[in-house]
N, C-alpha and C positions, 0 to 999 in steps of 0.2 A: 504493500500500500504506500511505502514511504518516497520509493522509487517512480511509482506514478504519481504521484504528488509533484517529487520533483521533478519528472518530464513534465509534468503540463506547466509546472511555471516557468520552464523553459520556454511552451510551448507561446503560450501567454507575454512574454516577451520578446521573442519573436513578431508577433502579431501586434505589438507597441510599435517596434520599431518599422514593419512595413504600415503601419498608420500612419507615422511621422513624414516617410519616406513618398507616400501616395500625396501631400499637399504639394509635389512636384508639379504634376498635372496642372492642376489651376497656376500656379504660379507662374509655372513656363509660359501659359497662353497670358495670361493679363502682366506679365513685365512687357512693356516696351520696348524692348530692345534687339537687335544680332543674338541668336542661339552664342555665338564665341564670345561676345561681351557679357553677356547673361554670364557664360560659365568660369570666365576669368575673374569676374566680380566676386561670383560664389566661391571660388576653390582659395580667393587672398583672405577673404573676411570668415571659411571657413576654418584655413589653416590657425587664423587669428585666432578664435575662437578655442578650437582644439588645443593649439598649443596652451593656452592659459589654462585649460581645463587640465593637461596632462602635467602642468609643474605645480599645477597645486595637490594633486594628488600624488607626485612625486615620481608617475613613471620613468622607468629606463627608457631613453632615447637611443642608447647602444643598440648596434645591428650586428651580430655575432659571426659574420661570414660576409666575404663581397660577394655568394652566391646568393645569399639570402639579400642583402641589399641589390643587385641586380634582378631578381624576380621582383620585391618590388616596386622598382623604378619602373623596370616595365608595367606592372600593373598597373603602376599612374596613367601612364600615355594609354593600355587600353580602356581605363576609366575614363580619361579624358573624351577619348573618340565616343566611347557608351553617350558622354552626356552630351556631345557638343549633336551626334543624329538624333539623339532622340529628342530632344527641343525643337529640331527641323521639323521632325516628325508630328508634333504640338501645334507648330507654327501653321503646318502644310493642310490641318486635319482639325480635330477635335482635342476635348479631354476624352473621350471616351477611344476612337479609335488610337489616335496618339499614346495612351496608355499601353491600350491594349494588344497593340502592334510586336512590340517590347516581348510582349509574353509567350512568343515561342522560343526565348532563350531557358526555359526548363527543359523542351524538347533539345533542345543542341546540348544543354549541361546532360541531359541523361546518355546521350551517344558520347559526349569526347570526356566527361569523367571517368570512366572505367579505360578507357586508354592513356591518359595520361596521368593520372593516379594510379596504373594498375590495380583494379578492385575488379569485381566480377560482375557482371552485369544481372541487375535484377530486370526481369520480364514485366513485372509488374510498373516499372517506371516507364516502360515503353509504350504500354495503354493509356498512361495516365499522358505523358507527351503525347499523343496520337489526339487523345481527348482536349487536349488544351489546344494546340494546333488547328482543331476542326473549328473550336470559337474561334480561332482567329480567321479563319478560310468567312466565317460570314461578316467579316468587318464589310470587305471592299468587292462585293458578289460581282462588279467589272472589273478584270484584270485588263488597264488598258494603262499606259503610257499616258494618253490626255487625260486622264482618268487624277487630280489631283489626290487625292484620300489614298492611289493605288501607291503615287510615289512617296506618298507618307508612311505607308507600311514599308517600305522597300528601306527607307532610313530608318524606321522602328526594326526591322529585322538585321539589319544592320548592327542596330545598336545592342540588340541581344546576343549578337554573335561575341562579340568582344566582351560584354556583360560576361556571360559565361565563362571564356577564357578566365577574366582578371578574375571570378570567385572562384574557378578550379584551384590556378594556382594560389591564391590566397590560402584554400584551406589549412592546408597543412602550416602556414604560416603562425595561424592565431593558437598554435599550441605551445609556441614559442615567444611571442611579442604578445603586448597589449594591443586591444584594436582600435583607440584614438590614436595610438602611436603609429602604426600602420597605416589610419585615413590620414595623417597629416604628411605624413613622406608621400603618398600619391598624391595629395593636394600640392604641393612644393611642387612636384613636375608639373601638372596641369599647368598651374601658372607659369612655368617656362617656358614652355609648348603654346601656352597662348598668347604670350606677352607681347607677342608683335599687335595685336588688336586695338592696344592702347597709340595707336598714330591713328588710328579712325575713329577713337571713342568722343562720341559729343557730352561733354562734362554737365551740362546743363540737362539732358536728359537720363544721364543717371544719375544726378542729384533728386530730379522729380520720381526717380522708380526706387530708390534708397531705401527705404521702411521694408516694402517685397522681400526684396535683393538679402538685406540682410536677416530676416525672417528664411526664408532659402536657405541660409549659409548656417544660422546657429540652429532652428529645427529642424527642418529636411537634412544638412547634412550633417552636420556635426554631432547633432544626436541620432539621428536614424541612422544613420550608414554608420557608424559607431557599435552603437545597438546591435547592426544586421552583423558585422564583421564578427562580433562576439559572439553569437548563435553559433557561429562554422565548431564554435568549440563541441556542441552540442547536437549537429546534423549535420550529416554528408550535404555537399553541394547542392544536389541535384534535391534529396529532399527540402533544404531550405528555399528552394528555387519553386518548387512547385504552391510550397504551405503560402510562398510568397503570393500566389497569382491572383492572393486577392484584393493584392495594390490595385490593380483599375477598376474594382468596383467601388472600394473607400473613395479613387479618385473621381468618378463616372459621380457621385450622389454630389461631392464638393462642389462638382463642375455644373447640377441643377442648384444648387442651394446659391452658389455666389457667382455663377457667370452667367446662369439661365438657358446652357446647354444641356437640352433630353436627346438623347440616344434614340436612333429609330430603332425598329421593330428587330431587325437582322442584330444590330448591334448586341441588344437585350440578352437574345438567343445566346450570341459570343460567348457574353459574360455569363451567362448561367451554365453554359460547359464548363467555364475554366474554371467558377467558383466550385464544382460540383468534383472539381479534380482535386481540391483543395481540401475541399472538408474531407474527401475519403483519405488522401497522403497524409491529413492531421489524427485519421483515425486509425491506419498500421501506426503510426509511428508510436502513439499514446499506446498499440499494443504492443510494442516492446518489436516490430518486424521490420520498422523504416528506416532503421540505423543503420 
């Protein structure tokens, strides 16, 4: 009993921290701004942020290996590419299909986890990817090129491809590092990798998107991606990826409550596959099978 106590308040935080993470959605569509400046903004005042948060608490900033520091630097830059598509993907779409675009990166972490982790492949994470994947198949029912919404999945699937990557290799990181100390060394690249942005950034428009921006940077990232990175301790990738998929429905409700975008009929559909993939991955896992 004491053991499933403690999986579900694992379980339970988890589902904190992809709440935190889904006020992405709306934010990304109502900033004003370049998806690059959006994300350059968020990764200086997130790093801000973190770092304060990590010297008060007094983590190790030490990196025990320049193997382990080069995974993740790389992580950064493919964190960085995750975020700077998938705001294109927001911009180009919706909150709802924009979200939900994203959400075939469980299906890619359940194929390239077991080969680059060598772990063995569970069948069961291949129904549940098939299932999430089919919601996404009714985001954009024309696959067409002029089709704007179709190039928004196209940069959402994108964005999940490298999503994946950067939490495969992470996992095995956060068993050794703290995970605000880990978002903040990818935050640090991001901002390198963006830093040319600042010769086209108009100062006067993001002084007017400020309060967002930095709402973005200390909740969505600094505490959710935080939150999420620490989970890895406690679920394989791919299960944390899937329990995740029910970031665009949190984000899909925010996006009726404060922008006054309803999802049409296909969309609904999406999301009730993927949430339905969700509760079952939450319910092996709480049976002790999803580890």
């Amino acid at each position: 009993m004491g053991e499933k106590k403690f999986q579900f308040k694992h379980i339970l935080e988890l589902n904190l921290a992809v709440l935190l993470i889904s006020t992405s959605g709306v934010l990304g569509r109502y900033i004003d701004l370049p998806p690059a400046q959006i994300i350059f903004l968020r990764s200086i005042l997130g790093a801000v942020f973190i770092y304060i948060f990590c010297r008060y608490k007094k983590f190790n900033f030490k990196i025990k290996s320049k193997k382990d520091l080069t995974v993740i630097l790389l992580c950064g830059a493919f964190f960085g590419i995750h975020w700077v598509t998938y705001f294109y993907a927001l911009k180009l779409s919706s909150v709802a299909i924009g979200m939900l675009s994203i959400y075939t990166y469980p299906v890619i972490t359940s194929f390239l986890e077991p080969i680059i982790l060598k772990r063995s492949f569970q069948k069961a994470h291949l129904a549940l990817g098939v299932l999430v994947l089919t919601g996404v198949y009714f985001l954009v029912p024309e696959v067409s090129f002029e089709n704007q919404h179709f190039i928004a999945v196209l940069f959402g699937v994108t964005s999940a491809f490298f999503y994946a990557i950067r939490n495969i290799l992470m996992k095995p990181k956060v068993e050794n590092y703290n995970g605000s100390v880990l978002m903040f060394y990818q935050l640090l690249v991001i901002m390198v990798l963006l830093s040319p942005v600042l010769l086209n950034t108009d100062l006067v428009a993001v002084k007017s998107q400020f309060l967002p921006i930095i709402f973005l940077a200390l909740v969505t990232t600094s505490i959710g991606h935080s939150l999420l990175l620490m989970s890895f301790k406690h679920f394989s990738a791919t299960t944390a990826s899937i329990m995740s998929s029910v970031q665009p429905i949190y984000g899909i409700l925010m996006g009726m409550l404060f922008l006054g975008e309803f999802p049409a009929w296909h969309t609904v559909i999406g999301g009730a596959l993927i949430l339905s993939a969700v509760f079952i991955e939450s319910a092996r896992h709480f049976k002790g099978v999803g580890k």
